[in-house]
C-alpha positions in Angstrom: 40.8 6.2 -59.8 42.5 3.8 -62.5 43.0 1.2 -59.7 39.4 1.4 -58.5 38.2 0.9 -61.9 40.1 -2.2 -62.4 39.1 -3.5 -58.5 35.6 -2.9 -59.6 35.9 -4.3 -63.0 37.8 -7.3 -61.0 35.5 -7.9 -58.2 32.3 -7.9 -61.4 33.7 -10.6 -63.1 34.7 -12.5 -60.3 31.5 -12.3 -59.0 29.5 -13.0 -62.0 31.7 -15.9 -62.8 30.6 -17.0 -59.6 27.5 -17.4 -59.9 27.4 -18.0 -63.4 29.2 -21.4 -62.3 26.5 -22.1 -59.8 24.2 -22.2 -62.3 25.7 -24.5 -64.6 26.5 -26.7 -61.9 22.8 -27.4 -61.1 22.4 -27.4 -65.0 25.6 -30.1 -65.5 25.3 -31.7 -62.7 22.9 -31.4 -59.6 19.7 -31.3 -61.4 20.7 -34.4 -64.0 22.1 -36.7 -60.5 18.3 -35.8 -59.2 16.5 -36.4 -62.3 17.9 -40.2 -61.4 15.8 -40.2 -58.0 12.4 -40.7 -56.4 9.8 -37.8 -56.2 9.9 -38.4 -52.6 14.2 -37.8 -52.7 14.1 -35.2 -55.8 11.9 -33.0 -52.8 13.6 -33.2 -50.0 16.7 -32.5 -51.7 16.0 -29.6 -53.5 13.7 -28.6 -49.9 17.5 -28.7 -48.6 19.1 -26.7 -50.6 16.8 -24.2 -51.6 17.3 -23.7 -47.8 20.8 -24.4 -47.7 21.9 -22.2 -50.7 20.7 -18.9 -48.7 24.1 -18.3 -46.8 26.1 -15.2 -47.0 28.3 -16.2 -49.3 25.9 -17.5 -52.4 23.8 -14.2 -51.7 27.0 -12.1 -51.2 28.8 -13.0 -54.8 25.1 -13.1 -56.1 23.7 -9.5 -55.4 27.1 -7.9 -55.4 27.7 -9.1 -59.0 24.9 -7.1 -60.1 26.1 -4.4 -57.7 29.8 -4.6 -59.0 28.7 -4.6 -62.6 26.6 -1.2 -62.3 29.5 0.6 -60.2 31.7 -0.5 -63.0 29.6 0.9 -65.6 28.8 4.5 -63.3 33.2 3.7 -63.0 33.7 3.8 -67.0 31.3 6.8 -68.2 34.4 8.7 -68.5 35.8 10.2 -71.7 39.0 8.4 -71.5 37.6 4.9 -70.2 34.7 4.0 -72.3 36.2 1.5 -74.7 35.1 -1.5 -72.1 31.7 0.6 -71.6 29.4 -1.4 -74.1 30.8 -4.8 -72.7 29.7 -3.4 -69.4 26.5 -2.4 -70.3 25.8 -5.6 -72.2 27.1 -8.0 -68.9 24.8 -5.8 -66.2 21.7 -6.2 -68.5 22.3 -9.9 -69.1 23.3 -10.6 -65.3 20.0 -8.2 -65.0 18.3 -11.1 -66.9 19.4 -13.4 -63.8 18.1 -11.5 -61.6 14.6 -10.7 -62.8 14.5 -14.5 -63.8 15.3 -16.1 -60.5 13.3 -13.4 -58.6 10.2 -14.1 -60.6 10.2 -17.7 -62.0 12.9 -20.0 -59.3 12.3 -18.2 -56.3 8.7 -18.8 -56.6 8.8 -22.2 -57.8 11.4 -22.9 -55.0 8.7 -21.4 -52.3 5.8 -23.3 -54.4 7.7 -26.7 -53.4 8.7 -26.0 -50.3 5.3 -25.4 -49.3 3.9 -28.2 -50.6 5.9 -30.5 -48.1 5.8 -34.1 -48.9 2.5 -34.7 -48.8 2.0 -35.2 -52.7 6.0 -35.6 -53.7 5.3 -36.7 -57.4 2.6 -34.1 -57.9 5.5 -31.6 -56.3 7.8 -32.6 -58.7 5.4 -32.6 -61.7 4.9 -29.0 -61.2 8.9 -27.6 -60.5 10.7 -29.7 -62.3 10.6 -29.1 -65.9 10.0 -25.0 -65.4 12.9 -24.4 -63.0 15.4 -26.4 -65.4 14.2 -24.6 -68.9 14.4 -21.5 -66.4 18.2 -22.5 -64.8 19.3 -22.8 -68.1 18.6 -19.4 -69.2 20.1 -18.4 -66.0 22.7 -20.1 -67.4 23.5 -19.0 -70.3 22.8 -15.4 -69.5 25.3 -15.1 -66.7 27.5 -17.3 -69.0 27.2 -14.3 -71.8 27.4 -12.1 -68.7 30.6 -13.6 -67.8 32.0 -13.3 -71.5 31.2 -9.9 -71.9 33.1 -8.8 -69.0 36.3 -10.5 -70.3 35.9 -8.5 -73.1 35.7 -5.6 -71.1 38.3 -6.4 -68.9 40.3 -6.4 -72.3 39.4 -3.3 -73.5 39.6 -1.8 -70.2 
């Protein structure tokens, strides 16, 4: 049971970290590079990748970090093992925060643009933009704090 609690515990972080680095890429990186471009480019490329982006393995490390982080925490109710139990609590409710936040604010937002085609690319833009950034980055830094927390547990585990 000791080894299935660390696979778990393993597989959680992994998979948090992840995604966690996803989103700091777009934050860091992908989002500041478009930022640079036309309204016309800055659609069709995020069209693309909010297209591109659901593959198997983006939504495989995505849902199964939530998934990983919950049996981890069913894993550590035990007497004996709940020293990491707090950290893991605290990592599934801030990846929880990802979750809900892409699910209600990017997804939408990402479907908003994609339907609007490029008929209008600067009126597009002038509604996703701004939102799904200040939304990324909480992404960001929850699955960041996610991430930290389950170093910690890892240590205490």
């Amino acid at each position: 049971m000791e080894q299935l609690r660390s696979a778990v515990l393993a597989t959680a972080t992994l998979f948090v970290g992840l995604s966690a680095g996803v989103f700091f890429a777009y934050s860091t990186s992908v989002m500041l590079a478009l930022r640079r471009v036309d309204d016309r480019t800055f659609v069709d490329v995020m069209q693309k990748i909010n297209s591109a982006i659901l593959n198997g393995w983006f939504l495989g490390a995505y849902v199964g970090a939530l998934l990983a982080a919950i049996a981890a925490v069913l894993l550590h109710l035990g007497g004996t093992h709940r020293a990491a139990l707090p950290w893991l609590i605290a990592a599934t409710l801030l990846y929880a925060v990802v979750i809900v936040v892409t699910a209600t604010v990017n997804v939408p937002l990402n479907n908003q643009l994609d339907a609007a085609g490029l008929t209008d690319p600067a009126a597009a833009r002038a509604v996703f933009e701004a939102s799904w950034n200040r939304w990324n980055t909480v992404r960001t830094i929850s699955s960041a704090g996610a991430l930290l927390t389950l170093a910690i547990a890892l240590l205490r585990h």
